[in-house]
N, C-alpha and C positions, 0 to 999 in steps of 0.2 A: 359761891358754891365750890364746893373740892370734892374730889374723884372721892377722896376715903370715907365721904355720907354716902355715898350711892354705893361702893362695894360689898362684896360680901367679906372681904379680908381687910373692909377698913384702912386702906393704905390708898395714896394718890395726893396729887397734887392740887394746886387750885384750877378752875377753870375760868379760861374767861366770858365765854357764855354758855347757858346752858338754858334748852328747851324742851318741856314735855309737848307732846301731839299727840290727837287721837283720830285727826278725821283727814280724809285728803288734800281739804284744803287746806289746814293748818301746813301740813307737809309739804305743798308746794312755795306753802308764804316763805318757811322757812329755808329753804332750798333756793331762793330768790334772794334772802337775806345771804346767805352764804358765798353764791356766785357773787353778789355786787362786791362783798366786800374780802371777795376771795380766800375765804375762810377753809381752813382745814375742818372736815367733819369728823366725830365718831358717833357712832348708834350705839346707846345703851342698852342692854336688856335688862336681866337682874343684876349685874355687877358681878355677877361669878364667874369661874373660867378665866381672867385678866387678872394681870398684876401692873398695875400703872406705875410708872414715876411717881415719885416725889415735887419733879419740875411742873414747873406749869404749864398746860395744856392753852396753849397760844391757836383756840381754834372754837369750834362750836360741838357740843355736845349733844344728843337728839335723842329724848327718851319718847320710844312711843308706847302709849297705854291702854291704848283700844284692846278690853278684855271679853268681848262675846265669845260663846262656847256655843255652841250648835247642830244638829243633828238631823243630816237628808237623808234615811235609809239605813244604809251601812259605813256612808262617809259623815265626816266631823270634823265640822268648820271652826278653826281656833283665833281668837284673836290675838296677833304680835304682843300684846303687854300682857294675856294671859299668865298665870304662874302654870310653869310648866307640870307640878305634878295638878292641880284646880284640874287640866286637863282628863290627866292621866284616871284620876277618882272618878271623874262624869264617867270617861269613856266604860270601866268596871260596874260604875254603879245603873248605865244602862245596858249593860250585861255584852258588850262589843271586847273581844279580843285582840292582843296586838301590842298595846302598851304594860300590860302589868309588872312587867320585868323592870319598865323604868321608873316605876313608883319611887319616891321621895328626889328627883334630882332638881339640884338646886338651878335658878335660874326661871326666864322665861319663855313661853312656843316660838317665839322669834328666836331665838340663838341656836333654837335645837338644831334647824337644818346646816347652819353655817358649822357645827362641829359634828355632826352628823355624829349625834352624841349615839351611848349604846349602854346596857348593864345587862347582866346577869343572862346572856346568852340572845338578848335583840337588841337591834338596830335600829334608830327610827327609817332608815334609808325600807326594813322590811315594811312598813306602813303607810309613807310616802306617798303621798297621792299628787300634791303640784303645792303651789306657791304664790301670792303674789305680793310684789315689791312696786316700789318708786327707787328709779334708777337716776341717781344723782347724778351722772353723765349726760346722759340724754334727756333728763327732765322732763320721764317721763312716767305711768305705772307701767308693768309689765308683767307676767307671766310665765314661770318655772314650771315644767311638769319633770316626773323623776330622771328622766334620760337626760335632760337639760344640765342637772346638778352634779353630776360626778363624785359622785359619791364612794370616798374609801372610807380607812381607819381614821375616825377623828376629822376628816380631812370632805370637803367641798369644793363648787367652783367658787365658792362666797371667800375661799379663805387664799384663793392665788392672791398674787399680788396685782395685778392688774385688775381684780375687782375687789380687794380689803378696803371697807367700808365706802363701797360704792353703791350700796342698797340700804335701804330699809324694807327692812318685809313688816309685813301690815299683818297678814293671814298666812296661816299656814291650813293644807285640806291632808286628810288621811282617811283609806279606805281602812275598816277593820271587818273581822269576822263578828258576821252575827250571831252569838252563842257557840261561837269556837272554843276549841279545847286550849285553857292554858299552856305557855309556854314553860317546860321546865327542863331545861338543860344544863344547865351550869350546874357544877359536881355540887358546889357552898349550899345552894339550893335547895339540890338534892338530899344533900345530907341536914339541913335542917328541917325541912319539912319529915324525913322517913323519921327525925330525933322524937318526933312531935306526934310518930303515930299518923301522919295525913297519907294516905294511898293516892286519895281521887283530889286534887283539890279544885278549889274553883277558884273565878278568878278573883274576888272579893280574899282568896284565903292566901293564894298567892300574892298578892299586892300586901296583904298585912304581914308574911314572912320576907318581904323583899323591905318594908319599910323598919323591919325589925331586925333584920341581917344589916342593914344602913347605919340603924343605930348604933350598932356594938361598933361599927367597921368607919365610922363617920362622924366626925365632932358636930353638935351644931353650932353652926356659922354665928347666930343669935350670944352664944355664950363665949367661943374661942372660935376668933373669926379667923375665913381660910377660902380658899378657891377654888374646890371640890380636889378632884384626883387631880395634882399636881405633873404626873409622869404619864406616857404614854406605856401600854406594855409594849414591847420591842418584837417587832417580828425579824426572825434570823432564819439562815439556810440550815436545812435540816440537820445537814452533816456539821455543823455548827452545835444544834441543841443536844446530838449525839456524842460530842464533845462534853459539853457542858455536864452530862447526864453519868458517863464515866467519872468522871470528876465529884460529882454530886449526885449520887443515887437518891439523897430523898427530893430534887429536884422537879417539880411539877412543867410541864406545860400543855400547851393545847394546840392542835394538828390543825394549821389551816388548809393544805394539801399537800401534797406528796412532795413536796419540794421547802416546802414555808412553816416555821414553828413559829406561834406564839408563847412567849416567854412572860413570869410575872413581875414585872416591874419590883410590887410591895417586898419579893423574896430576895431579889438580887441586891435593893436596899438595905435590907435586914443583915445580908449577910455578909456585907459591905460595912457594917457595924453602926449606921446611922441610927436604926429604930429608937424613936424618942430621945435622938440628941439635940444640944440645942448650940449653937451658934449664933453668939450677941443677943439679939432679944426675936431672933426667928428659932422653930422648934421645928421636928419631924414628930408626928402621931406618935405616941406610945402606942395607940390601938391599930394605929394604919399607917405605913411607912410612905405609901404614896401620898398623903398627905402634910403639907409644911402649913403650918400655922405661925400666927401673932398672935399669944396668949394674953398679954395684956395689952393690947394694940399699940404698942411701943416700935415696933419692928418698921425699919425704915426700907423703903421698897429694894434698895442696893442692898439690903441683909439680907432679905428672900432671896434676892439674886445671888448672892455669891455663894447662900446654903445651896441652892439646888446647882450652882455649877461643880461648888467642892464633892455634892452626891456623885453628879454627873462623873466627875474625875476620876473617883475613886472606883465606881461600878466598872468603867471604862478599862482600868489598872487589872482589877482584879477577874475581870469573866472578859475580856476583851467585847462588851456590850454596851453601845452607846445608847443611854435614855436620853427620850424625848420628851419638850414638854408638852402637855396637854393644853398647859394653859398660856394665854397668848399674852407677850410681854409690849404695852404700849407704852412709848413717849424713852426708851432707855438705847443707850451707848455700846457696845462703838458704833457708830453710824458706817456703815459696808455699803459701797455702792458696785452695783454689776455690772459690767460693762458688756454687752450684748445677751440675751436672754433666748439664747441655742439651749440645745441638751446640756452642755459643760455650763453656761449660764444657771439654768435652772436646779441643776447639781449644788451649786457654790451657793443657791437661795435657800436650799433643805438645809446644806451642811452648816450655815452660818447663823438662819432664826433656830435650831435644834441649840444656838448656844447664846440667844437671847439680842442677838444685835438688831440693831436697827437697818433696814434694810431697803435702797432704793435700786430699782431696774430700770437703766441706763443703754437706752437701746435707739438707732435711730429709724429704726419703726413706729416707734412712738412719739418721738421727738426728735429733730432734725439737729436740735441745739444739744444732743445728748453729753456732749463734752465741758459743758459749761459748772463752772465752779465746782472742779474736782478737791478745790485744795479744802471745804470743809467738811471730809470726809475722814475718818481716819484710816481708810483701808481701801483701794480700790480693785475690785479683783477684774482681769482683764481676758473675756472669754478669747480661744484661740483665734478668730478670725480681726479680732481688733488690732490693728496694727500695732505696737509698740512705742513707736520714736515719733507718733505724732507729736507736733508742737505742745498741743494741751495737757498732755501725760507727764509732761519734765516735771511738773512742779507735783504730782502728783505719789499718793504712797503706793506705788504699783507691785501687788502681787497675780496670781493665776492660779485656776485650780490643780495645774498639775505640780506649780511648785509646794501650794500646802500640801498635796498629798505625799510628796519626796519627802516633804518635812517633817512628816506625822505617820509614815506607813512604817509599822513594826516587822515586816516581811521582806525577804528578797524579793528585789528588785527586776525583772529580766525586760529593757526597753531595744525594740526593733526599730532600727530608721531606714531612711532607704528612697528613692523615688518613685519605685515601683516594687508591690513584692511584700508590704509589711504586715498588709493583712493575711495573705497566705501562709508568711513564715510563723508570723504572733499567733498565729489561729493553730498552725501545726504542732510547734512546740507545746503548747497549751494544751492539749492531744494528746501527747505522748506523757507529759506529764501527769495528767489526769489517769490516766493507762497504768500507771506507775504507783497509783496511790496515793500522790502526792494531794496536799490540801492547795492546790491551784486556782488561780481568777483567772480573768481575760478580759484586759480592757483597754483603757485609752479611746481611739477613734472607733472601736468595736468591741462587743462586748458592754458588760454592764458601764454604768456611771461609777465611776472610779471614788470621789469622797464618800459615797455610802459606802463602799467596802472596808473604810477604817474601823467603823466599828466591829469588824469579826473577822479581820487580820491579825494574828500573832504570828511569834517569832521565829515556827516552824513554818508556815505561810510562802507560796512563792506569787508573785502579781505579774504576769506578762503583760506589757504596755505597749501599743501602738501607737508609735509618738513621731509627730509630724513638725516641720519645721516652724509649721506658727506656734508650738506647743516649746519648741524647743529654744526657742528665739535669745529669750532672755534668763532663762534655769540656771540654776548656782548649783545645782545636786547632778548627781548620775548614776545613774542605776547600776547596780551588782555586776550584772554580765550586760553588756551592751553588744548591739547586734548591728554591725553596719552592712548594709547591702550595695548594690549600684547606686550611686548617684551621678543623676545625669540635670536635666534643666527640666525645669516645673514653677508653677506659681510666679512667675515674673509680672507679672498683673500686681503680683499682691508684693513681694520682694523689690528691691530698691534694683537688684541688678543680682547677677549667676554669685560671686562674690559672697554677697550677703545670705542667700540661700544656703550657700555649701560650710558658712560659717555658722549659721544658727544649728546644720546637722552637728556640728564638731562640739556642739554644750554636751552630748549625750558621752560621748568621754572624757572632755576634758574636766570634770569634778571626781574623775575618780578616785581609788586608793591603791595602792599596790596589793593589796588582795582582794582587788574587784578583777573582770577578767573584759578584754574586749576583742570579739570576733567579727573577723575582718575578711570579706570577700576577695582574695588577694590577685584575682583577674584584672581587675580596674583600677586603674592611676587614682583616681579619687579616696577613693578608700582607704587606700595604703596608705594615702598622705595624713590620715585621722590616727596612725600609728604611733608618730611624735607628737600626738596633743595630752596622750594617755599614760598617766605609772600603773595601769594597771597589767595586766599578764596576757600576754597577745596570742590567739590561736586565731590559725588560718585555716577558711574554707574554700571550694570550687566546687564546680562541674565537675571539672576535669579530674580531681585528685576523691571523688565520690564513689567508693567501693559500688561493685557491677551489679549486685543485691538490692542496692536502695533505686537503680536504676530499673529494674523491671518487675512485671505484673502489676502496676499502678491505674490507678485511676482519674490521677491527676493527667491531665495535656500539657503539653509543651517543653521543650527542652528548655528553656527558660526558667521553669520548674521546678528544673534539677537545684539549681542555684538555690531556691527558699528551702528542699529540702535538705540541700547540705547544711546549709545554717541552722536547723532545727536540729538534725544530727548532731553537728559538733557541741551545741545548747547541752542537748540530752544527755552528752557522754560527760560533759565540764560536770553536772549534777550527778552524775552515775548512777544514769538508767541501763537497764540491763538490753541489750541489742536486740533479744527477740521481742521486747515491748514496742524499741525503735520499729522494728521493721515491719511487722504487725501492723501499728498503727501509721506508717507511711504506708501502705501498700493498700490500705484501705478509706484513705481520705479522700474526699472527693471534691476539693478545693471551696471557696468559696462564689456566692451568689453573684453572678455578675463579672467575674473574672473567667473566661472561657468557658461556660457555663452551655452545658448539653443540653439545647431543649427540646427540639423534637425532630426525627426525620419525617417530610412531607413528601412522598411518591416518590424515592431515590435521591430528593435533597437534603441535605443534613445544616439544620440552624442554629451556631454557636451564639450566646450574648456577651460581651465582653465589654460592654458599657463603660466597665471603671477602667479603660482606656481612654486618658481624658489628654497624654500627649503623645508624640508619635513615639517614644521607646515602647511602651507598651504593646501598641501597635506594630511597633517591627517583629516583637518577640513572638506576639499571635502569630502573624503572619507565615512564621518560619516552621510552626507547628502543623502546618498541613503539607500533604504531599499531592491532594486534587486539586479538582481546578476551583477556585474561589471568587465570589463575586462579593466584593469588599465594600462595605458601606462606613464612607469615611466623613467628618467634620461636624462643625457644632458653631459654639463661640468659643472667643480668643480668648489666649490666655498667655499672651506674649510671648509663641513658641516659634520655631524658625521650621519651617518643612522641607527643608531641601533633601537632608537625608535619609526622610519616608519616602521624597518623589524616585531618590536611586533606589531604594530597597522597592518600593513598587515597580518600578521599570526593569530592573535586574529579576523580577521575580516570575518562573517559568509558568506558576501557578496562578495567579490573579490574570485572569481574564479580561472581569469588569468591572469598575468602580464608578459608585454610587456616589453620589456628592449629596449633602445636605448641610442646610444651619449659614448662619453667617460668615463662616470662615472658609465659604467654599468657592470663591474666585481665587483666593491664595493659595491653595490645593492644589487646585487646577495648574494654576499656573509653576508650582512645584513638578508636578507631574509632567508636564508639555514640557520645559527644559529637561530635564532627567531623559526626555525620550522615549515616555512611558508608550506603546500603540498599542495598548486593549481598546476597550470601550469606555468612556467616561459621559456619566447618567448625570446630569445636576438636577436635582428633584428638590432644591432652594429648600422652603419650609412648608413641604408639603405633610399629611400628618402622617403619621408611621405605620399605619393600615398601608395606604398607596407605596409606601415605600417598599415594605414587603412584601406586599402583591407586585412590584417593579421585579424584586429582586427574584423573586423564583419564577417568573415568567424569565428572565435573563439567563437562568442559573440552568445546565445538565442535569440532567441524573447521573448520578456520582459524584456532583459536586456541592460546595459547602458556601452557605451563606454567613459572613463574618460579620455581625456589627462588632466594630473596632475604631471607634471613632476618631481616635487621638487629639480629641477637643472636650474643652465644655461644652453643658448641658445647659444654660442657664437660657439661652437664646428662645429654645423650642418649648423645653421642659422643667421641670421644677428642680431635680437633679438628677445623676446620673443613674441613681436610683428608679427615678419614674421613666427616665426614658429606658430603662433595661423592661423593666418591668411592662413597659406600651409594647416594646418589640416583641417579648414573650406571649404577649395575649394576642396580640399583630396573627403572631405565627400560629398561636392554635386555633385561632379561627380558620386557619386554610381549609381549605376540601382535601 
């Protein structure tokens, strides 16, 4: 058997087994065959929607054919091998509303939910009713209702990667309207039905103009075989399509909300010049640009492929808009492996199947041996917490997402480092920029996921990037203006030794050019030393040397503060922003979530969160920012820091009262404290929950004075991150009386 009898585009390779099923038992026999002999699966449906290799499919194939259709009420029970429009007819011709818009799609009711297909203004997700499958992991059946599936554009839980082809759905269930009013929204619709004279139609009339809008707009498969709509339409930021729309006034798209356009894939092709061209023996529609076809089934699956990357290319070139594919590429190259599957993980898995590779998630959550035979890979991309210079990486082709994105961003550059400080400054700058007019992101460690903003970055474009030392470890590029702040000691858990940390910050200059610019905190030894790594153009900032203006009526805390907004400043001016935008937008920022963060006064206590003090500089800089008495709630877990010079800055301080101790790191605290000669009060409350801790702390605390969580530790001991435990302290506190 070979893929290209079962497809709808006629292309694929041989298989080496291949099973139909229609009953539960068949399904388990089969799924027993597979585990014994450790078979790689895929579940067939119609063959549409995929474009297979050429290579041969070294696995088992699983078509299931159980086609009942069915009817309790208002819901309608379909079976997995059903043809999905078999469905769509029943459902109109027993007069139930819901589906008519997706009359004529190719394929089976099993596939629908995995693409969470949609036409002419519905969604199967709006019909939805549950599911059930046999879970090839668990070996066992199971049960989907809608909130289970996750349902976006095109997109399910069926289609992550940790569960691609880990199911067979059997049945699919959908509530629909009893004698509900047609759906007619889509403009094509509209306007064919009003060509035709129809006012009221029904749903019977509706289904025959959608099956007839399909025809004109849609080759059949039967004749000139293909894989439905090829592309995904693109959704971009509004001020994006507003671009696009100056540009091209007779430009169409469609308003998902106040922030989000959808764009027409078929138009951006057309105007990209592909419509009905043909590359080797693969074609693009004359009638329909989203459609690539094999006219005489000649077209070898690498022809498809490289038509729709050359589309891709070219769209990309000329609207700065990357398409996606719709349709899912099985058994094809380069083989991408991901090494940890965080956010940046997950990032580098859109960015890299949107251009058809093969793709494995390499994580040791899911496998302990996640490092094992890197080298038949041709690409490893390495999310930032994965170490670098392990053993198994030497032989390895190690990239990272932040280096393709250095590689591929058509915009200025603006990357902030620092130990402390980079999300306040990246966030600020970002601010003011925005304020300005300027076409601005804001990303890296905050902020969007950085690879999806390739596609609607051009040349006028600026990207502020918050970029950390595991981010920075190994980069060959460096950003436009680079922004260095204090560095002090952090990460040594994860870093080889202080050395190696304060090297990986110095990649963010040292690839620059002489007319790139690098701004330099000129109060700290450290910093200044990153002046000789750079040819590019050196401006210094301070405190100290920060006009009196940027200094007052802020809403920012801390003179620590002052330090991120000179850095923002000096950014603003190197771009020439105009000062009243500066100071405007400093004077009314209000810092970020979790960094000295005002959350509520209780009966004359006032309770700051400051979580994302994870080592003691941080913590000394809080610290310094009050003038009342404060009951300090300090420690967590380690993270290989020294505390001696929190226990003098606690001891020297006229303010801190009393301090709380919590988490594992708080015998070595302690014992920083007692040498220093600190004689407040010290609370150890070990790992009690953070409810008790804050009921500790403001029974301890004056009126007039301020409760600090400032922990200068990790979170990882208590809490999930430093995130959840800001976020526990917060809810902590509003619960008081």
């Amino acid at each position: 058997m070979q893929f290209k009898d079962l497809t709808t585009f006629k292309i694929g390779g041989p298989i080496k087994y291949f099973r139909e099923v229609k009953s539960e038992a068949e399904i388990k026999k089969v799924s027993v065959f597979a585990r014994k002999n450790r078979l790689k699966i895929f579940v067939l449906g119609g063959g549409s929607d995929i474009l297979v290799s050429d290579r041969e499919f070294d696995g088992l194939v699983i078509k299931y054919t159980g086609k009942n259709i069915e009817r309790t009420g208002n819901k309608v029970i379909a079976g997995a091998g059903a043809r999905w429009d078999d469905l769509v007819k029943f459902s109109v011709e027993h007069n139930l509303q819901g589906l008519e818009c997706l009359s004529g799609i190719p394929g089976t009711v099993g596939a629908s939910p995995v693409q969470n297909i949609g036409a002419y203004g519905q969604e199967l997700e709006d019909t939805f009713w549950g599911l059930k499958a046999y879970d090839f992991k668990e070996g066992k059946f199971v049960e989907f209702k809608k909130k289970d599936c996750d349902f976006g554009y095109r997109e399910s839980i069926f289609k992550k990667k940790e569960n691609w082809q880990r199911y067979l759905i059997t049945s699919v269930t959908f509530k629909l309207a009893s004698g509900g009013k047609p759906c007619v929204e889509y403009e094509s619709l509209k306007n064919y039905l009003a060509a035709k004279n129809i006012s009221n139609p029904t749903l019977k009339g509706v289904r025959e103009a959608v099956l007839a809008l399909r025809k004109q707009k849609l080759p059949d498969y039967h004749l000139i075989p293909n894989a439905g709509s090829f592309f995904k339409n693109p959704v971009v930021p509004a001020t994006k399509a507003d671009e696009l729309k100056k540009e091209y006034p007779s430009m169409s798209y469609f308003i998902q909300d106040k922030n989000q356009v959808k764009l027409f894939a078929a138009w951006l092709i057309e105007k990209a010049g592909w419509k009905g061209k043909s590359y080797k023996n693969a074609t693009v529609s004359a009638e329909n640009a989203l459609i690539l076809t094999n006219p005489e089934s000649k077209a070898a699956a690498e022809e498809i492929r490289e038509l729709f990357e050359k589309i891709q290319k070219d769209v990309l070139g000329k609207f700065g808009v990357l398409l996606e594919s719709e349709v899912q590429f099985v058994g094809f190259g380069p083989k991408v492996a991901i090494l940890g599957y965080g956010l940046e993980g997950q990032d580098a898995e859109k960015y890299f199947r949107a251009r058809g590779a093969q793709i494995a998630i390499l994580d040791q959550k899911f496998d302990k041996d996640y490092l094992k035979n890197l080298d038949e890979y041709d690409s490893v991309v390495r999310s930032p917490g994965v170490y670098p210079y392990k053993p198994e990486l030497k032989k390895a082709k190690l990239t990272t997402p932040i280096q393709i994105f250095f590689d591929n961003c058509r915009g200025k550059i603006i990357g902030v480092t620092g130990t402390k400080g980079k999300g306040t400054s990246a966030t600020l700058i970002f601010q003011i920029l925005k304020k300005a007019g300027k076409d601005v992101y804001l990303a890296g460690n905050i902020g969007k996921p950085y690879l999806e903003l390739l596609s609607v970055i051009n040349h006028q474009s600026c990207v502020v990037l918050e970029l950390s030392s595991f981010q920075l470890i190994d980069m060959t590029k460096s950003p436009h203006i680079a922004v260095v702040l204090n560095i002090t000691s952090d990460h040594l858990d994860w870093h080889k030794d202080q050395k190696e940390y304060v090297n990986a910050k110095k990649n963010i200059v040292k690839h620059q050019s002489a007319s790139d610019y690098v701004v330099i905190n000129e109060e700290y030894v450290t910093p200044k030393s990153f002046v000789g790594q750079s040819k590019a153009k050196v401006v210094f900032f301070s405190k100290k040397s920060l006009e009196k203006k940027y200094q007052e009526k802020l809403l920012l805390r801390g003179k620590h503060n002052l330090e991120n907004i000179a850095a923002a400043v000096t950014v603003a001016r190197i771009l020439k922003v105009k000062d009243s935008v500066i100071l405007d937008t400093v004077r009314n920022f209000k810092g970020l979530e979790h960094r000295l963060e005002l959350v509520k006064e209780v009966k004359g206590v006032t309770f700051y969160n400051d979580s994302f003090a994870t080592g003691p500089q941080p913590t000394i800089a809080a610290i310094r920012s009050f003038d009342q008495p404060v009951t300090l709630i300090l420690g967590g877990s380690s993270k290989g820091l020294s505390y001696g010079g929190l226990g003098k800055e606690v001891a020297a301080s006229k303010q801190i009262k009393k301090v709380i101790i919590i988490g594992q790191i708080g015998p070595e605290i302690i014992k920083s404290l007692n040498q220093a000669g600190y004689k407040g009060s010290i609370i150890n409350l070990k790992q009690r929950s953070m409810k008790r801790i804050v009921d500790n702390a403001f029974r301890n605390t004056p009126r007039g004075g301020v409760v600090l969580l400032s922990p200068a530790a990790a979170s990882f001991d208590m809490f999930a991150n430093y995130k959840d435990r800001g976020n526990q302290f917060k809810e902590a506190v509003r619960g008081l009386g």
